[in-house]
C-alpha positions in Angstrom: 0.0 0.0 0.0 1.5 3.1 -1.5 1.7 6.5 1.2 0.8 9.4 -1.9 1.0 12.9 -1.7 -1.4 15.3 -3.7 -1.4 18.9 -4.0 -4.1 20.4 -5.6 -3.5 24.0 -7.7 -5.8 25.2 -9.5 -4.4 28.0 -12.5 -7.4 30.5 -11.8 -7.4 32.2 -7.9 -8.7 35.0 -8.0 -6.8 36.9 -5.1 -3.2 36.7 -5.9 -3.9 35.7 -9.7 -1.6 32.7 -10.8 -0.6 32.2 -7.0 0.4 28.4 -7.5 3.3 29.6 -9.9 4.3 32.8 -7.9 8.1 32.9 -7.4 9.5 32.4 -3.8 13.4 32.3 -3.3 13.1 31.7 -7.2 11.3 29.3 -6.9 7.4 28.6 -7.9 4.9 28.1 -4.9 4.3 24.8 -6.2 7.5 23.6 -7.0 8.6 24.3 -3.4 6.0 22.0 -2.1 6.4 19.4 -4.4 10.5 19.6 -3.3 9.2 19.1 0.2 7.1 15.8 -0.3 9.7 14.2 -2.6 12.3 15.0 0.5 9.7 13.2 3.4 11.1 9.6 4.0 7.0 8.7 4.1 6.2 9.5 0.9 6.3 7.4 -2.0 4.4 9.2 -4.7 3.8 12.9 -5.2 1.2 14.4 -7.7 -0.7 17.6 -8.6 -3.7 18.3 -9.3 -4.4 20.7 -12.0 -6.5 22.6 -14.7 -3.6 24.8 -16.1 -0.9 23.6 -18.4 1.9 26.2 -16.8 1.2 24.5 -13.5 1.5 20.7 -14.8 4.5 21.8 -16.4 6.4 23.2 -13.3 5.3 20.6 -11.3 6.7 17.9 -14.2 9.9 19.9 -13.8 9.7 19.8 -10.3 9.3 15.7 -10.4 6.2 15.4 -9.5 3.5 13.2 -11.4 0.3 15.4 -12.6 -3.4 14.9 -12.4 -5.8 16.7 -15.5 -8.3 18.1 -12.6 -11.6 18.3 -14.8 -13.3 22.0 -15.1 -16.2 21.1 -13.1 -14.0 20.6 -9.7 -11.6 23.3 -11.1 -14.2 26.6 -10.1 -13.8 29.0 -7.1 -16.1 27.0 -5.2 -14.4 24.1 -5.8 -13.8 21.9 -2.4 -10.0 20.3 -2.0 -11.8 17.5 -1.4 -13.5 17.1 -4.6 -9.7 17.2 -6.4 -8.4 14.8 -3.9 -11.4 12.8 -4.2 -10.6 12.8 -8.0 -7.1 12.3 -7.8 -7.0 8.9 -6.0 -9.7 7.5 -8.3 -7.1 7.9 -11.0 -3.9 7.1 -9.1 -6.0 3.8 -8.2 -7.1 3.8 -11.6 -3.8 2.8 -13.1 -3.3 0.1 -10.5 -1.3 1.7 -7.5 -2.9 0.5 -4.0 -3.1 3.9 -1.7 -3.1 3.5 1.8 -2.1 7.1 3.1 -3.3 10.0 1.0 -0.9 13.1 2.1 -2.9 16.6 1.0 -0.8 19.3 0.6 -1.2 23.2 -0.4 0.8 25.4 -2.2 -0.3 28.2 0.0 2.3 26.8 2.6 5.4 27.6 1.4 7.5 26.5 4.6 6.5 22.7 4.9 9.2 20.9 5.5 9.7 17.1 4.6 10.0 16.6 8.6 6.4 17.7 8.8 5.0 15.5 6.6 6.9 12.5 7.8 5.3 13.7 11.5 1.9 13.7 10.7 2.2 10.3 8.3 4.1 8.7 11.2 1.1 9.9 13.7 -1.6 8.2 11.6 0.0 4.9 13.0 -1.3 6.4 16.5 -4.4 5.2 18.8 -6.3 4.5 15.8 -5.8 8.2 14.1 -7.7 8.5 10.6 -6.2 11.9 10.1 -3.1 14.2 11.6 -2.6 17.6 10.3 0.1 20.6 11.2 -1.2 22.9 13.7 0.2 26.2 15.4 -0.3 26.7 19.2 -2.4 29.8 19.7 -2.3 32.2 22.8 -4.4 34.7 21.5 -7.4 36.4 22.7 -10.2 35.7 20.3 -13.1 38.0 20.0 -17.3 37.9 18.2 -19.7 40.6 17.8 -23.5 39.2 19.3 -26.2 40.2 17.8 -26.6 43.3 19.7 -23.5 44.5 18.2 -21.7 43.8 21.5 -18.1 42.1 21.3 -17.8 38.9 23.2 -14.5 36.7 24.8 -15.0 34.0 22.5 -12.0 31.7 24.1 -11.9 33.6 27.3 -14.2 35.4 30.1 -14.1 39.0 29.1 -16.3 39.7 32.0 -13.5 38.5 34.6 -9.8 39.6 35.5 -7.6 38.8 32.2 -5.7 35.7 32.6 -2.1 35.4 31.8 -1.8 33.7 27.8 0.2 30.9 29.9 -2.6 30.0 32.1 -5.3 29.6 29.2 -6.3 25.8 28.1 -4.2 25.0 25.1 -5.7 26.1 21.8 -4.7 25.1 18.1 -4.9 26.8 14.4 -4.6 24.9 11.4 -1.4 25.9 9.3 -3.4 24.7 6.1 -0.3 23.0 4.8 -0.3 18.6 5.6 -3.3 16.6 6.5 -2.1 12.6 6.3 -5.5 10.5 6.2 -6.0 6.9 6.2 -7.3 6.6 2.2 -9.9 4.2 2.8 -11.4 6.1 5.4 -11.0 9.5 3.4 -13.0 7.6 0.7 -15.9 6.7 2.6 -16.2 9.9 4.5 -15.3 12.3 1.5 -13.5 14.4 4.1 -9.7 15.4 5.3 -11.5 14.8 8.7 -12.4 11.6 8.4 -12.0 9.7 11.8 -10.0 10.2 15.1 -7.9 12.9 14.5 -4.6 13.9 15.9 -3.2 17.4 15.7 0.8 17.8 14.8 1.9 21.0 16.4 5.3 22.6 14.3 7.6 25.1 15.5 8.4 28.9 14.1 5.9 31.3 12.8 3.4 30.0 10.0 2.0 31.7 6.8 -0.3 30.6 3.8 0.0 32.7 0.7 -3.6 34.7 -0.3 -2.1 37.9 -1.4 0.9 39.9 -2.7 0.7 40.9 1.1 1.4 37.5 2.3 3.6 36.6 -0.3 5.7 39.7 0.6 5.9 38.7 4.2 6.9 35.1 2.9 9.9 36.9 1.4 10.9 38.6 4.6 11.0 35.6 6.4 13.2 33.8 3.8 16.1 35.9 4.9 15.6 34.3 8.9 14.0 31.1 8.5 17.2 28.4 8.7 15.2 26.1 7.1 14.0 28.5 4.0 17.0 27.1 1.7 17.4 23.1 1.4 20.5 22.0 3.0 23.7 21.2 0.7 23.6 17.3 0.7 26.7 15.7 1.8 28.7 13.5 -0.6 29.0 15.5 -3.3 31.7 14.7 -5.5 30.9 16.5 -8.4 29.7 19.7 -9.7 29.0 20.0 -13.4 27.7 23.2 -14.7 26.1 24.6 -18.0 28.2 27.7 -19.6 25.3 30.3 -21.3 23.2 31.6 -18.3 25.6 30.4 -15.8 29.0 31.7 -16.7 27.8 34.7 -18.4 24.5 36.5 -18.0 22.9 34.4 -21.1 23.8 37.6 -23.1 26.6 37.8 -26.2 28.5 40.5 -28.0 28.3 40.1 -31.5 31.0 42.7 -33.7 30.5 43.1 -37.5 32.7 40.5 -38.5 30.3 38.2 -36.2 32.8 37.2 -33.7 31.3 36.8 -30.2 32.7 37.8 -26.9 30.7 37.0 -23.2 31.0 38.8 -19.9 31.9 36.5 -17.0 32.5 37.5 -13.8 35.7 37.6 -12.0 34.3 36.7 -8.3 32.7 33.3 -9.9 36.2 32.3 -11.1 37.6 33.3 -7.6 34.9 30.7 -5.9 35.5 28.0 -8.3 39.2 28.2 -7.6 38.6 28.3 -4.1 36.2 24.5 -4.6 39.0 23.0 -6.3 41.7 23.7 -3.9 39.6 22.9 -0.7 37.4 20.5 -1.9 37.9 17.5 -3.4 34.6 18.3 -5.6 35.6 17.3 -9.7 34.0 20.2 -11.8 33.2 20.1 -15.4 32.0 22.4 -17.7 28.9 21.1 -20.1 27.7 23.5 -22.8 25.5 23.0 -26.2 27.5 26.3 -27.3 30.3 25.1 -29.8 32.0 28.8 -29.2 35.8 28.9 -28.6 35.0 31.3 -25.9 34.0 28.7 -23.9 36.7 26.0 -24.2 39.4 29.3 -23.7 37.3 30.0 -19.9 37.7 26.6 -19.4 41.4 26.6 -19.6 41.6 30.0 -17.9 40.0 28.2 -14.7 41.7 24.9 -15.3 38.1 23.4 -15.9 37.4 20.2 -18.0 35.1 21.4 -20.7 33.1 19.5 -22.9 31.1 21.5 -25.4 29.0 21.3 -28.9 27.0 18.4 -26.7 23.2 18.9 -28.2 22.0 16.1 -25.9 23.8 16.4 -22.4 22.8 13.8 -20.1 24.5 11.0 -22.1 27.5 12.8 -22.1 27.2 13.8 -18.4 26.6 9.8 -17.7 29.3 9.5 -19.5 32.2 11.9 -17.3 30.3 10.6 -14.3 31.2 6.8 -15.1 35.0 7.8 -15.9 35.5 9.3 -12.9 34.1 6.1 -10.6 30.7 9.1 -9.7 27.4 8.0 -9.4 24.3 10.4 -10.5 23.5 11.2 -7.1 26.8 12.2 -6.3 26.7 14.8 -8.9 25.7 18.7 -8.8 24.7 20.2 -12.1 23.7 24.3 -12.3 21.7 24.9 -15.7 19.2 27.4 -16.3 17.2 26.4 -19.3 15.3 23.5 -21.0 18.2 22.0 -22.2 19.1 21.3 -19.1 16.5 19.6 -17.0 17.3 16.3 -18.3 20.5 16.6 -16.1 18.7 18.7 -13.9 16.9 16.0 -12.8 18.9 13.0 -13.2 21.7 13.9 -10.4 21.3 14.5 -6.7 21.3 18.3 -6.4 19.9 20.5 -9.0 20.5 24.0 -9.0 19.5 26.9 -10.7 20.7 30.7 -11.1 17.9 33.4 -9.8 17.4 34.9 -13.2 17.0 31.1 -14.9 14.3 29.7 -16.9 11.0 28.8 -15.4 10.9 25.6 -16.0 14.6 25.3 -14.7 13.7 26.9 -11.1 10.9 24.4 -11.1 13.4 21.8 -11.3 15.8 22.9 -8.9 16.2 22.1 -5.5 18.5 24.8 -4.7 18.2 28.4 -6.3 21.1 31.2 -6.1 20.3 34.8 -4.8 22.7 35.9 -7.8 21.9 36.0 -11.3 24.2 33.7 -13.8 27.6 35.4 -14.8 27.1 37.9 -11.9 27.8 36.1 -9.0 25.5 32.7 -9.0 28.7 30.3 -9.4 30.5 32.3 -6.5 27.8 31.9 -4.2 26.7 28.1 -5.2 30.7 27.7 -4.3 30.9 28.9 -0.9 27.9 26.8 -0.1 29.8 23.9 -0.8 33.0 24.5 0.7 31.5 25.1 4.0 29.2 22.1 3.1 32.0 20.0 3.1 33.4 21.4 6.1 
């Protein structure tokens, strides 16, 4: 029995228009969350549900499997339910037993594969049908009556206030992982479908509705340690596309037609600084046949192997001469080209300014643009990775 996750994202919301492929860190909403439920140890299928092509495409890109959610469940009054409902008839439909259905929303861009794995782990509990994330909640909550009076709702406004620590626990939901038994879902039609067990996380919580939110998601990027996946260890490799990494995917063309690129001097610094403290092989990969590539190659003292239309054989390829398995392997692109790379090897990263469909496949994405800085930065992040 297979433990599935499903996110549905739907292309029209109406609050934050195209929310589901809204860029955080670089990355879109729902790439992130697919990148969190391929990451939980519980999960062994991830799919999203979705009426928009740009979606299915970033979350292809991402790794995930998709679902075509039919217009008549895709509407603003559309329940999650209905979509999840859908989506494990056709997961069952092509023959794949589902014993845990994992739902999971875009809106929560923090998830972390440690809470899913919690709340899947906590279905095994006292006979639990359902766990979700919650938040502890001190606060004072407030109604109007009828009169137009305001009342304590979780609290006697009539007596002396009580210290926050002395009130009976209380619980919001975070909106981002319910874990339900899937036969139980199925016969209830619900996310609350049985005993259910609340799975309180730590730090501050958001879900994305508006630019407002998704500004405040930005913010909190620059202090939540757990914002940017770590840098797996074992690396042994980093391989890296030239255009849009090196340079800045830009190319000066003089009347005789000979080309020249900017590259940046600090990128060259950090890749010098990998070789001689790390014992991390680089190579350069390129489609681009030009000599100016080869000639920064031999500048850095990089391997270079260009005028390769169809990369990932040739990538297999260095990988096998040099005793390196996929996973051990780094690759930076930032176009189509290079997703089949992109998502062959174990860490996939992608310059800030990069293609769409490349962020979607990254798991880790630079601050810096490419050839101003992103190689630098991706550097330094594995030097002190490797200690």
């Amino acid at each position: 029995m297979k433990r599935v996750a499903v996110i549905p994202a739907r292309g029209g919301s109406k609050g934050l228009p195209r929310k589901n492929l809204r860029l955080l860190g670089g990355v879109p909403l729902v790439a992130r969350t697919v990148a969190a439920a391929r990451a939980a140890a519980t999960i062994d299928a991830v799919y999203v549900s979705t009426d928009d092509p740009e979606i299915a495409a970033a979350a292809r890109a991402a790794g995930a499997g998709t679902i075509d959610r039919p217009e008549e469940i895709a509407g603003d009054a559309s329940s999650s339910e209905s979509a999840l409902v859908h989506a494990l008839g056709m997961i069952e439909a092509e023959g794949e037993s589902v014993g845990v259905l994992v739902f999971l929303q875009c809106t929560s861009p923090f998830t972390t594969p440690a809470e899913i794995d919690a709340c899947v782990a906590a279905l095994g509990r006292e006979g639990a049908a359902c766990a979700f994330t919650v938040a502890p909640d001190h606060g004072f909550l407030w109604g109007v009556g009828a009169d137009g009076a305001a009342f304590g709702v979780n609290h006697d406004h009539t007596a002396p206030r009580r210290r926050r620590q002395d009130l009976e626990p209380r619980y919001r939901e975070t909106g981002a992982v319910y874990a339900m038994d899937a036969l139980a879902f199925r016969a209830a039609g619900s996310r609350f479908c049985g005993k259910t067990i609340l799975v309180p996380v730590d730090g501050p919580t958001i879900e994305i509705d508006s630019a407002a939110d998704l500004a405040l998601a930005e913010a909190m990027l620059v202090v939540r340690a757990d914002a940017r996946p770590p840098i797996p260890s074992g690396l042994k490799a980093l391989v890296m596309d030239f255009d849009g990494v090196f340079t800045d995917d830009r190319v000066l063309v003089d009347q005789d037609g000979r080309e020249a690129v900017f590259a940046s001097r600090s990128d060259g610094m950090g890749l010098d600084r990998l070789a001689r403290l790390t014992d991390i092989k680089l190579l350069i990969l390129s489609k681009e046949p030009n000599p100016v590539v080869s000639a920064r190659g031999r500048k850095l003292k990089i391997e270079v192997r260009q005028g390769i239309d169809d990369k990932l054989p040739e990538l297999d390829r260095w990988l096998a001469e040099h005793g390196f398995g996929r996973g051990e392997a780094a690759y930076i692109g930032n176009d189509v080209n290079d997703l089949a790379c992109m998502r062959a090897v174990g860490f996939p990263v992608a310059p800030a300014d990069a293609r769409p469909e490349a962020l979607a496949a990254a798991r880790y994405v630079t601050k810096a643009d490419g050839g101003k800085g992103a190689l630098r930065e991706l550097c330094e992040a594995l030097i002190l990775a490797a200690g």
